[in-house]
Backbone as JSON, one array per atom type, in Angstrom:
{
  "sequence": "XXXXXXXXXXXXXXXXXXXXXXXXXXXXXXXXXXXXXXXXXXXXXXXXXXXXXXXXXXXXXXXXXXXXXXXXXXXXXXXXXXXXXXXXXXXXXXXXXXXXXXXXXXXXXXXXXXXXXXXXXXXXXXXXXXXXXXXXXXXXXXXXXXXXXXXXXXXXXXXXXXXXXXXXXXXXXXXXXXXXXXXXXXXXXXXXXXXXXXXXXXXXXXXXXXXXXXXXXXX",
  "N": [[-53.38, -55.04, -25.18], [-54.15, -58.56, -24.17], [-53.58, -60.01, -21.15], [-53.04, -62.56, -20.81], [-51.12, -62.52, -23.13], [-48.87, -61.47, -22.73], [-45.1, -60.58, -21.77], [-44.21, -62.19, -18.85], [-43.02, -61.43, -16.14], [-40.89, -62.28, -13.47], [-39.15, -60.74, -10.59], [-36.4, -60.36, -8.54], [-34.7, -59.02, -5.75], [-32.81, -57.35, -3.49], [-32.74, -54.8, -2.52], [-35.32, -53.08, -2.07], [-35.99, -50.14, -3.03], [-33.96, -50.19, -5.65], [-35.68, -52.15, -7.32], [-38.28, -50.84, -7.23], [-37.71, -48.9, -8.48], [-36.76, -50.3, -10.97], [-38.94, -51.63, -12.36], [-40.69, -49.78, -12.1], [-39.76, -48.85, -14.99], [-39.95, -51.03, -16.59], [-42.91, -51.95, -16.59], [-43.64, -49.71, -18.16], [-43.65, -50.1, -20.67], [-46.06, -51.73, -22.51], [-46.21, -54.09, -23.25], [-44.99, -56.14, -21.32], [-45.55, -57.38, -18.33], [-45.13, -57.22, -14.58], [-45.39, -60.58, -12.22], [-44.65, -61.03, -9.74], [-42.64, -60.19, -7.22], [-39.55, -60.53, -5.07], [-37.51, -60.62, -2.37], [-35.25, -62.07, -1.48], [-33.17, -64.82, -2.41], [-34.12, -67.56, -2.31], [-36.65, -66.86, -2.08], [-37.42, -66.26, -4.3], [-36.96, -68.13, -6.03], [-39.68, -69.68, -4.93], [-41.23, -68.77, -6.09], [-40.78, -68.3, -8.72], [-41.15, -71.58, -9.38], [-44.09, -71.42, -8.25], [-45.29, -69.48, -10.01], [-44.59, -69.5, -12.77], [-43.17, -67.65, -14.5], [-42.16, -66.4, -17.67], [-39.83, -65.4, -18.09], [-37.31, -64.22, -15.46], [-35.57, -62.07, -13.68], [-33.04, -61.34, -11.92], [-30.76, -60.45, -8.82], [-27.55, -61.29, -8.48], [-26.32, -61.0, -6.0], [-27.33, -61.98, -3.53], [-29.92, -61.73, -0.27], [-29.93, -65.39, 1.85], [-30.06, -67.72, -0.94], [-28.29, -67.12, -3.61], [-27.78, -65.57, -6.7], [-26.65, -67.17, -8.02], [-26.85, -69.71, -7.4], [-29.73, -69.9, -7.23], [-30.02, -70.41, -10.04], [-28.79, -72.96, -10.45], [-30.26, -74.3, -8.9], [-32.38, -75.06, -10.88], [-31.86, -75.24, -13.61], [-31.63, -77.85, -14.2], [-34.3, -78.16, -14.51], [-37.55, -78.71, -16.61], [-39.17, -76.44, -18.82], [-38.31, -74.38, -17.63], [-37.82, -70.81, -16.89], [-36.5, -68.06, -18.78], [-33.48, -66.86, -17.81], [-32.2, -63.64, -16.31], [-29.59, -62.2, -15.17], [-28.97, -59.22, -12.62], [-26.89, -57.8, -11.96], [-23.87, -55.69, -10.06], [-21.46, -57.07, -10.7], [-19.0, -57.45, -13.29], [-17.68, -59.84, -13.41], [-15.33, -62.55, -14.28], [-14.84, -65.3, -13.76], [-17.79, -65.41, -12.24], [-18.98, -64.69, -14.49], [-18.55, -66.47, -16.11], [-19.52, -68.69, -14.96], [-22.58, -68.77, -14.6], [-22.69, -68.21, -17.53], [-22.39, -71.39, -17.96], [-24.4, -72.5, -16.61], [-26.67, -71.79, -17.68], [-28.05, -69.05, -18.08], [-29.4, -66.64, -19.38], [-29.87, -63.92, -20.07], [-27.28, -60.95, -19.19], [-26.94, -58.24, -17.33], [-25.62, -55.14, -15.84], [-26.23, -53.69, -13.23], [-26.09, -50.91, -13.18], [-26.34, -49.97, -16.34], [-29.06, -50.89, -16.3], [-31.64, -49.82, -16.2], [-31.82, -48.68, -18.99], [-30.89, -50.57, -20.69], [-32.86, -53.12, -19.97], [-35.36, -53.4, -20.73], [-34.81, -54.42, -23.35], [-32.81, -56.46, -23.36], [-35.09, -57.93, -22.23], [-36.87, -58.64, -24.08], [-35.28, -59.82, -25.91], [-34.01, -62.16, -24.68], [-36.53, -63.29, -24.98], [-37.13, -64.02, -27.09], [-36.01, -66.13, -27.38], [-32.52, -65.68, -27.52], [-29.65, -64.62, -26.7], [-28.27, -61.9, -24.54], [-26.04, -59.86, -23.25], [-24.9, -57.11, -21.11], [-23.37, -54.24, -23.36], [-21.02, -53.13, -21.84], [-20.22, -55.0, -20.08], [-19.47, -56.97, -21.67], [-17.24, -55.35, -23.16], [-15.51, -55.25, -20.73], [-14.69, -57.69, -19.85], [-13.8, -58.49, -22.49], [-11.17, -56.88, -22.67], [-9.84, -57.63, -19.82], [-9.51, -60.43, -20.11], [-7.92, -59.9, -22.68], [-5.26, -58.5, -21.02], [-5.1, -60.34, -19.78], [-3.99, -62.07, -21.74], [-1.92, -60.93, -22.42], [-0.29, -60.67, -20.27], [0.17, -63.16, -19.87], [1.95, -63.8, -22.62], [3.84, -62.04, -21.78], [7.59, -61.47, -20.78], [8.34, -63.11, -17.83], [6.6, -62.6, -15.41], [7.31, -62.36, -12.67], [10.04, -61.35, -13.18], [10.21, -58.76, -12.58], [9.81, -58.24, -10.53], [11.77, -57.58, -7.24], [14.27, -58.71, -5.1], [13.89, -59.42, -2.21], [11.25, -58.97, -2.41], [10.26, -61.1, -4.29], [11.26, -63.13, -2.13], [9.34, -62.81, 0.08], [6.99, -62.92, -1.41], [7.03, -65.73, -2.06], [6.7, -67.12, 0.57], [4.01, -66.07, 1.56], [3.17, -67.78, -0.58], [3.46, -69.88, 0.82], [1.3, -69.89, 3.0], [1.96, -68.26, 4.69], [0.94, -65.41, 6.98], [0.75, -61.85, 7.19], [1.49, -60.97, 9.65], [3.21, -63.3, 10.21], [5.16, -63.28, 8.19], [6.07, -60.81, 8.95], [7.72, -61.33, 11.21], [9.2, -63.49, 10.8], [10.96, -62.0, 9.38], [12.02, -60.21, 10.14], [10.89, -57.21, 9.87], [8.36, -54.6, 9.97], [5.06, -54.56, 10.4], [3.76, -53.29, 9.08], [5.69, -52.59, 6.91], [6.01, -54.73, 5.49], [3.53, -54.86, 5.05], [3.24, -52.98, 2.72], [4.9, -53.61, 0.86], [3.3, -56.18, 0.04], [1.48, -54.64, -1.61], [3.19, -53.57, -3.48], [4.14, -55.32, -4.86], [1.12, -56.56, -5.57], [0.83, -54.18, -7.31], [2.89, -54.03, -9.29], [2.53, -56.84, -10.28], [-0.12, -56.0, -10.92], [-2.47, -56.95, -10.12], [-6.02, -57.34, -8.82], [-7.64, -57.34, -6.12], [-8.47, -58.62, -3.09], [-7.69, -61.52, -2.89], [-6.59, -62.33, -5.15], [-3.23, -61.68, -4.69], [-2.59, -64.21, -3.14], [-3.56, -65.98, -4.65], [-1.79, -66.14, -6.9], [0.79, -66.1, -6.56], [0.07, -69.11, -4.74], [-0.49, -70.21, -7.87], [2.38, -70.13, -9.38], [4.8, -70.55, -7.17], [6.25, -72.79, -7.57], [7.99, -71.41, -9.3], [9.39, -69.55, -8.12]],
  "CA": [[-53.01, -56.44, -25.27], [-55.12, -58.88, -22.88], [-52.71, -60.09, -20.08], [-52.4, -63.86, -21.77], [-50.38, -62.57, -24.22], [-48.03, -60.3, -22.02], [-44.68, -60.96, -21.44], [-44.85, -62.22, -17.77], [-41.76, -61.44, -15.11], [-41.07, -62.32, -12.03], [-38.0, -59.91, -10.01], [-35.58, -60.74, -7.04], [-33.31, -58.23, -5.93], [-32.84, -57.39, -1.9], [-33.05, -53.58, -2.28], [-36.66, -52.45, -2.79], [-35.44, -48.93, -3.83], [-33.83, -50.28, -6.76], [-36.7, -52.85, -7.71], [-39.23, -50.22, -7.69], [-37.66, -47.89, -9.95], [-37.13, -51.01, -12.51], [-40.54, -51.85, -12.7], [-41.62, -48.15, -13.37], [-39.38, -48.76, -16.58], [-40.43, -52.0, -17.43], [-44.1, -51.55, -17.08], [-43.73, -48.96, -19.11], [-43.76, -51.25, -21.87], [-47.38, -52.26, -22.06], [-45.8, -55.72, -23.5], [-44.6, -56.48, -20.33], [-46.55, -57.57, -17.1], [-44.49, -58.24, -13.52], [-46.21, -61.0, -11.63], [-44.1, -61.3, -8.74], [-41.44, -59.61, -6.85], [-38.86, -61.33, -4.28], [-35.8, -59.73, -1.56], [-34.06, -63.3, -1.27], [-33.31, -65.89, -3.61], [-35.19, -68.1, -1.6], [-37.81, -66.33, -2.3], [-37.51, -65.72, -5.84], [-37.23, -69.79, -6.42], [-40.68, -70.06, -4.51], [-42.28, -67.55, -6.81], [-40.52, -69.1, -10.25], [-41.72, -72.55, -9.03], [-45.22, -71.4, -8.35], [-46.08, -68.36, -11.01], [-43.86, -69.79, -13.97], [-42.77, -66.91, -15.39], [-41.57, -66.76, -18.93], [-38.58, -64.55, -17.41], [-36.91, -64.15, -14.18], [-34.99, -61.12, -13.17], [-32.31, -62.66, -10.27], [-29.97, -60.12, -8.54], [-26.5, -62.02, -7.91], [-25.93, -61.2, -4.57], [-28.66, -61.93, -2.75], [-29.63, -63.19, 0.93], [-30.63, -66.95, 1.61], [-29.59, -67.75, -1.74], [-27.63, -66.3, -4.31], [-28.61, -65.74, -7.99], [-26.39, -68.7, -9.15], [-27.61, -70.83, -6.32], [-30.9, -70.28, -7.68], [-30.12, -71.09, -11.14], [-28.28, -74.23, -9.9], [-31.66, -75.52, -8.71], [-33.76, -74.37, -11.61], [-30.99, -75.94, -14.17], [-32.58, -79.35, -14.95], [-36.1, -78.1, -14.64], [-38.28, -78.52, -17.79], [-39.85, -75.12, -18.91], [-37.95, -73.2, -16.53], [-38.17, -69.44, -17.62], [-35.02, -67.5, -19.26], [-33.02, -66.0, -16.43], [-31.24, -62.49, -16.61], [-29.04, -61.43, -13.86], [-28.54, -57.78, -12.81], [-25.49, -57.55, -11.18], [-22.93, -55.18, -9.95], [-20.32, -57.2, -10.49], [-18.76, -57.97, -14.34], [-16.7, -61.0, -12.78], [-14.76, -63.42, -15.33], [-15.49, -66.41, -13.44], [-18.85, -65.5, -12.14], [-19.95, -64.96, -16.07], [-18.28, -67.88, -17.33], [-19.78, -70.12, -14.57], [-23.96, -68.26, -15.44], [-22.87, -69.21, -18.9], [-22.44, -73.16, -18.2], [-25.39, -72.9, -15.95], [-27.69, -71.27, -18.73], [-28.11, -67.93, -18.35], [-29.82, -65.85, -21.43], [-29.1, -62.38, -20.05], [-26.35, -60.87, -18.14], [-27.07, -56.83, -17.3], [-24.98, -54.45, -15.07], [-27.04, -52.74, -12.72], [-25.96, -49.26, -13.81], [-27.12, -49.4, -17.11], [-30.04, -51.48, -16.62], [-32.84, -48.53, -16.68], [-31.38, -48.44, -20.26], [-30.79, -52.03, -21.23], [-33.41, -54.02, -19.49], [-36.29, -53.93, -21.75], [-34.74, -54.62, -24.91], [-33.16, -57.63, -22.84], [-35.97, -59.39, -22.16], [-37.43, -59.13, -25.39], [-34.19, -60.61, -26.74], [-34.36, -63.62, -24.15], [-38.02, -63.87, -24.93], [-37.0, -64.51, -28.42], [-34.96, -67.39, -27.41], [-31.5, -65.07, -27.87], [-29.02, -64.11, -25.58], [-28.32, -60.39, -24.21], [-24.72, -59.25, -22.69], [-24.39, -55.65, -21.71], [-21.65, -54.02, -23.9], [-20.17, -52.47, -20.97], [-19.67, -56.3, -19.86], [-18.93, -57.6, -23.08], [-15.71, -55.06, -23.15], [-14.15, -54.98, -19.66], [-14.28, -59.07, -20.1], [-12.8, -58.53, -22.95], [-10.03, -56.13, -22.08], [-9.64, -58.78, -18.8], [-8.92, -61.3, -21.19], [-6.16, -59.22, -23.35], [-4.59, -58.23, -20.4], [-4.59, -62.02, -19.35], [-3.17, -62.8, -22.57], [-0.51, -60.07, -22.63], [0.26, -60.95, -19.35], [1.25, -64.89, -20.53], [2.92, -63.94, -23.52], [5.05, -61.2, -21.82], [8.71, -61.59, -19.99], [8.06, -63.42, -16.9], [6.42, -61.53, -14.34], [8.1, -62.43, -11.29], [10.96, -60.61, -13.35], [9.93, -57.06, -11.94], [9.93, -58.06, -8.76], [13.26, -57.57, -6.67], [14.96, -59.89, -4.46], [12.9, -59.02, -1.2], [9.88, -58.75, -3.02], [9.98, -62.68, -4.32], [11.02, -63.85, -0.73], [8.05, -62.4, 0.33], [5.95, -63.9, -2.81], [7.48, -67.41, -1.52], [6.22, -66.61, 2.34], [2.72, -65.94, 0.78], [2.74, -69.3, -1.3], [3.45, -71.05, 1.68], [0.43, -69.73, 3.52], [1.87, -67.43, 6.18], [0.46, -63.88, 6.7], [1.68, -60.7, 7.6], [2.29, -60.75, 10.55], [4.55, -64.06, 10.7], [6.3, -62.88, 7.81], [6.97, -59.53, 9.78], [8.67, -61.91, 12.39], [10.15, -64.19, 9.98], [11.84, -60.84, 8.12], [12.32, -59.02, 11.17], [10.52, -55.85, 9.73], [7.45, -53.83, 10.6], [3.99, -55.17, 10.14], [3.55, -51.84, 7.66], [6.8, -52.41, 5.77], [5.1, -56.46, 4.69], [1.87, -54.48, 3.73], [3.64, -52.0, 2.1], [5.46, -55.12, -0.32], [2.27, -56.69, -0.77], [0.81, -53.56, -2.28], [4.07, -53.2, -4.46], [3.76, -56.81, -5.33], [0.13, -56.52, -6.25], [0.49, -53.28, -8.82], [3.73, -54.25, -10.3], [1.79, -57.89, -11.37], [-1.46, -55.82, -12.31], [-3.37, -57.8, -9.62], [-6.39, -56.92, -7.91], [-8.71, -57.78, -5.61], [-8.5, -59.32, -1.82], [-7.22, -63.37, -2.9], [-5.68, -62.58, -5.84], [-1.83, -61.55, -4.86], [-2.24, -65.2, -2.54], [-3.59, -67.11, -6.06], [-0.92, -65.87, -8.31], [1.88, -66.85, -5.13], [0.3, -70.57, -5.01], [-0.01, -70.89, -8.37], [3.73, -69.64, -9.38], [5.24, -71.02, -6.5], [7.54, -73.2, -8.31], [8.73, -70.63, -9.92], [10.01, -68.7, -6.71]],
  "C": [[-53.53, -57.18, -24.04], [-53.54, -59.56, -22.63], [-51.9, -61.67, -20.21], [-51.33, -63.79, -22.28], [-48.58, -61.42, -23.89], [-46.45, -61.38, -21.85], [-44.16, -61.54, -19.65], [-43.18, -62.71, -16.83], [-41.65, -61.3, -13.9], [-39.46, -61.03, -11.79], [-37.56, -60.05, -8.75], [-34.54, -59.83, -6.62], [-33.92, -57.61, -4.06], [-32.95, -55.64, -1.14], [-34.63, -53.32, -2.98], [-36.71, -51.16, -3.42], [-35.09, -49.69, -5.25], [-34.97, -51.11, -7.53], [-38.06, -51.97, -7.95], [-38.91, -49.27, -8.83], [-37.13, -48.81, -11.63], [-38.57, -51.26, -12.96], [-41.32, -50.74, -13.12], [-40.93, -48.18, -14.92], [-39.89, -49.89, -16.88], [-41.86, -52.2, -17.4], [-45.03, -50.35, -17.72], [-44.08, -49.22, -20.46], [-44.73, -52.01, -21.49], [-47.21, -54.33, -22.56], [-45.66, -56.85, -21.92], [-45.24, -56.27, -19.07], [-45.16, -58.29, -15.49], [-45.37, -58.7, -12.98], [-46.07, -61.6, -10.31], [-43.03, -60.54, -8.56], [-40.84, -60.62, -5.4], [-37.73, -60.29, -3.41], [-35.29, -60.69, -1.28], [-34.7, -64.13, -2.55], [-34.5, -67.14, -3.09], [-36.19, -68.29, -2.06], [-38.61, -66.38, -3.53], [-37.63, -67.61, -6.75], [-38.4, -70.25, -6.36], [-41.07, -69.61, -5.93], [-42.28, -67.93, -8.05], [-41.19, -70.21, -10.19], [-43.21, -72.32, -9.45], [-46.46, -70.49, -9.34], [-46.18, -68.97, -12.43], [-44.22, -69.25, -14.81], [-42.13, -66.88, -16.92], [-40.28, -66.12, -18.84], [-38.53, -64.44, -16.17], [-35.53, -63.34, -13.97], [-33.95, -61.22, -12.01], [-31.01, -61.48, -10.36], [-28.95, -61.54, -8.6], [-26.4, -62.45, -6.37], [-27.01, -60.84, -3.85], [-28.75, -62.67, -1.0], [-30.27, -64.91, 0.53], [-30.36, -67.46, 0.22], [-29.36, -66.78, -3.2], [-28.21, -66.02, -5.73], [-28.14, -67.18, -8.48], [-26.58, -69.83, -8.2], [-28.95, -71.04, -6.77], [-31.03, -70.61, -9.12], [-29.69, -72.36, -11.22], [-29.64, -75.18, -9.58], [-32.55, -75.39, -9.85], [-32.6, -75.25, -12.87], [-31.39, -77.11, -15.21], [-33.93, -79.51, -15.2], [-36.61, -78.06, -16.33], [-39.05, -77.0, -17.32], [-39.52, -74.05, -17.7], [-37.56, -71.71, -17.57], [-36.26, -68.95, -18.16], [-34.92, -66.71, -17.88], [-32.05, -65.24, -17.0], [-30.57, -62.23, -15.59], [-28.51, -59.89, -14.12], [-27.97, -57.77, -11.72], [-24.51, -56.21, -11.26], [-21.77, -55.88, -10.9], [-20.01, -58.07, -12.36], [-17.5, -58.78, -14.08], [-16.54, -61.94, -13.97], [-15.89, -64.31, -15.55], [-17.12, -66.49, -13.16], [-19.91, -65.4, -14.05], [-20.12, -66.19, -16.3], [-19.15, -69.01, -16.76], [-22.12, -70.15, -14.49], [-23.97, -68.76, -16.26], [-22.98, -70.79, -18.62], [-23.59, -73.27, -17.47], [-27.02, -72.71, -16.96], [-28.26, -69.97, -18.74], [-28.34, -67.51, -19.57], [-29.58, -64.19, -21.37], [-28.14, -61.87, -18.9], [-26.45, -58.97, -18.03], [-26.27, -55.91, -16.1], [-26.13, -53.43, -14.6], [-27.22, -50.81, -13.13], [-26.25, -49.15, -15.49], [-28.51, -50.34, -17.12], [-31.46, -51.09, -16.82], [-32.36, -48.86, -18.02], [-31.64, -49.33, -20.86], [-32.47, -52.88, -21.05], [-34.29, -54.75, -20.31], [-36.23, -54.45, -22.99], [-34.14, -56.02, -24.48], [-33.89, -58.55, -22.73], [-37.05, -59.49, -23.23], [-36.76, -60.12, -26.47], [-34.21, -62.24, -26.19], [-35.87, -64.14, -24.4], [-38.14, -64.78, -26.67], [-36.31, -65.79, -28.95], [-33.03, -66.85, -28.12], [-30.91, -64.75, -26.37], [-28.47, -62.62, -25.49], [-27.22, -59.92, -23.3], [-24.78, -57.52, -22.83], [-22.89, -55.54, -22.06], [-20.84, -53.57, -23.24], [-19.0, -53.99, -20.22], [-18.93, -57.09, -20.57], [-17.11, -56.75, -22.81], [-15.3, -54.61, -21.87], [-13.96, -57.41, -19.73], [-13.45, -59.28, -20.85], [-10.98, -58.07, -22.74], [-9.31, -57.04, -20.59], [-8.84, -59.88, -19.62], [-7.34, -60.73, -22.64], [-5.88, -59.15, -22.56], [-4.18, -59.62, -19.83], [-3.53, -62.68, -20.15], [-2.1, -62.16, -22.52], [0.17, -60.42, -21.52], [0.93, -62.49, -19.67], [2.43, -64.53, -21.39], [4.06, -63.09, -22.87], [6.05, -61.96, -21.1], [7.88, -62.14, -19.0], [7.65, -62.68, -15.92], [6.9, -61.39, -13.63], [9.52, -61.54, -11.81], [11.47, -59.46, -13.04], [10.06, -56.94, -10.63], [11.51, -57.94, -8.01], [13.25, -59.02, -5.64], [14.17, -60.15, -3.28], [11.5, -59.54, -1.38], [9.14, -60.44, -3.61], [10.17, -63.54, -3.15], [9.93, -64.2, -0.17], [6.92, -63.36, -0.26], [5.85, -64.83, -1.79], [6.45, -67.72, -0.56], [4.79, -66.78, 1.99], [1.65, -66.94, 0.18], [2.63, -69.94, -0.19], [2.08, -71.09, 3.03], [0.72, -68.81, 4.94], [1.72, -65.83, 6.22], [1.23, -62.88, 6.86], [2.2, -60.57, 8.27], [3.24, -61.87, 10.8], [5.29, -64.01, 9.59], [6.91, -61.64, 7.99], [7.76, -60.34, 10.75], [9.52, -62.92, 11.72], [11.38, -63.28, 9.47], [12.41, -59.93, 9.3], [11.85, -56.98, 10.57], [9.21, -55.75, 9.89], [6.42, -54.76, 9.99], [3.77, -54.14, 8.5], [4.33, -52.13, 6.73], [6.13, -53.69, 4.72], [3.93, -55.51, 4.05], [2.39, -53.65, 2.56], [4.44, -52.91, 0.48], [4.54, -55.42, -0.75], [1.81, -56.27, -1.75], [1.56, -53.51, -3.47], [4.22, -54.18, -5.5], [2.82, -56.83, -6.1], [0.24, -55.76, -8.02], [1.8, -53.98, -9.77], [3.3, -55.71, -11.11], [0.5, -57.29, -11.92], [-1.98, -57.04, -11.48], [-4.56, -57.19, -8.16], [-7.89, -57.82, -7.32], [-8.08, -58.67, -3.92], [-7.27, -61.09, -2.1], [-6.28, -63.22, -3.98], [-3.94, -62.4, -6.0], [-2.04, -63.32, -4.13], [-2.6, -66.35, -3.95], [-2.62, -67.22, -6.42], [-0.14, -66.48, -7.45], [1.56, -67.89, -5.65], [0.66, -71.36, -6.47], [1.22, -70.64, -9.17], [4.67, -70.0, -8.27], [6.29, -72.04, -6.8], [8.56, -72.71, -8.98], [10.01, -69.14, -9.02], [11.26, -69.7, -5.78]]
}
């Protein structure tokens, strides 16, 4: 197939280890031609700009800008290429906010040897491409969201201590001045938080201080 007629991809991603061993799978597929590679978003904007690729390959977390920083600028462009991201991370919000930006494929780095190529034949087709691994923990995210509304009140599990605490939390003060507010150990507060967290089924760094602000009336 002369090189005209190729599908023609650019790739951004900040580890060169992983970027070389996609490209041995995807120019495997004599369909498919890369005509640029990038290690910042930055970078990977120049290269879309000046190659104009019919696809564009865009880690998430990237330096100098991000993947959805670079679809943010690319957005309003006429004939801007289909963009796939290959991400770690199968994040709610980070999908939902790809989707409103225009995103045509969304791939999890761990199966993307697997996925990739049939991906960007699907975005080339003017279709969109979710891995199913993404597809069902979003989903399952989403039941557990809903089961979590419809059930008994959550804060119901918690003990008496344990919603003080909450309160303390909502109001923006940390560990250590609600160890001096409570008069107990710095450890015993972490040790609540933790108990706090699993018994709502909440994880991640921000999310016991979300659920606090927004429930805070309810404390």
């Amino acid at each position: 197939m002369p090189d005209s007629d190729k599908i023609k991809i650019i790739m951004a991603d900040d580890h060169p280890v992983f970027r070389s061993g996609l490209r041995q799978v995807i120019e495997y597929d004599k369909n498919i031609m890369i005509i640029g590679e990038a290690g910042n978003g930055q970078k990977a904007l120049e290269i879309i700009n000046e190659l104009k690729p019919d696809i564009a390959l865009l880690d998430i977390d990237m330096p100098k800008m991000t993947g959805l920083e670079v679809l943010r600028e690319l957005k309003d462009k006429k004939n801007k290429p289909g963009i796939i991201f290959l991400t770690v991370y199968a994040d709610e919000d980070i999908f939902d906010e790809a989707m409103e930006l225009g995103i045509s494929g969304y791939v999890l780095k761990d199966s993307a040897v697997n996925e990739v190529v049939e991906c960007i034949y699907k975005v080339k087709d003017g279709n969109y491409y979710i891995s199913p691994s993404v597809s069902n923990l979003l989903f399952s995210q989403k039941e557990r969201q809903k089961k979590f509304r419809n059930s008994e009140s959550p804060l119901s599990s918690l003990t008496k201590t344990e919603k003080a605490i909450l309160k303390m939390i909502a109001e923006g003060k940390t560990t250590k001045e609600i160890s001096v507010l409570t008069g107990s150990s710095f450890k015993t507060i972490e040790n609540h938080r933790a108990n706090i967290s699993s018994k709502l089924n909440l994880r991640g760094a921000n999310s016991l201080v979300s659920f606090a602000i927004e429930n805070k009336p309810d404390l």
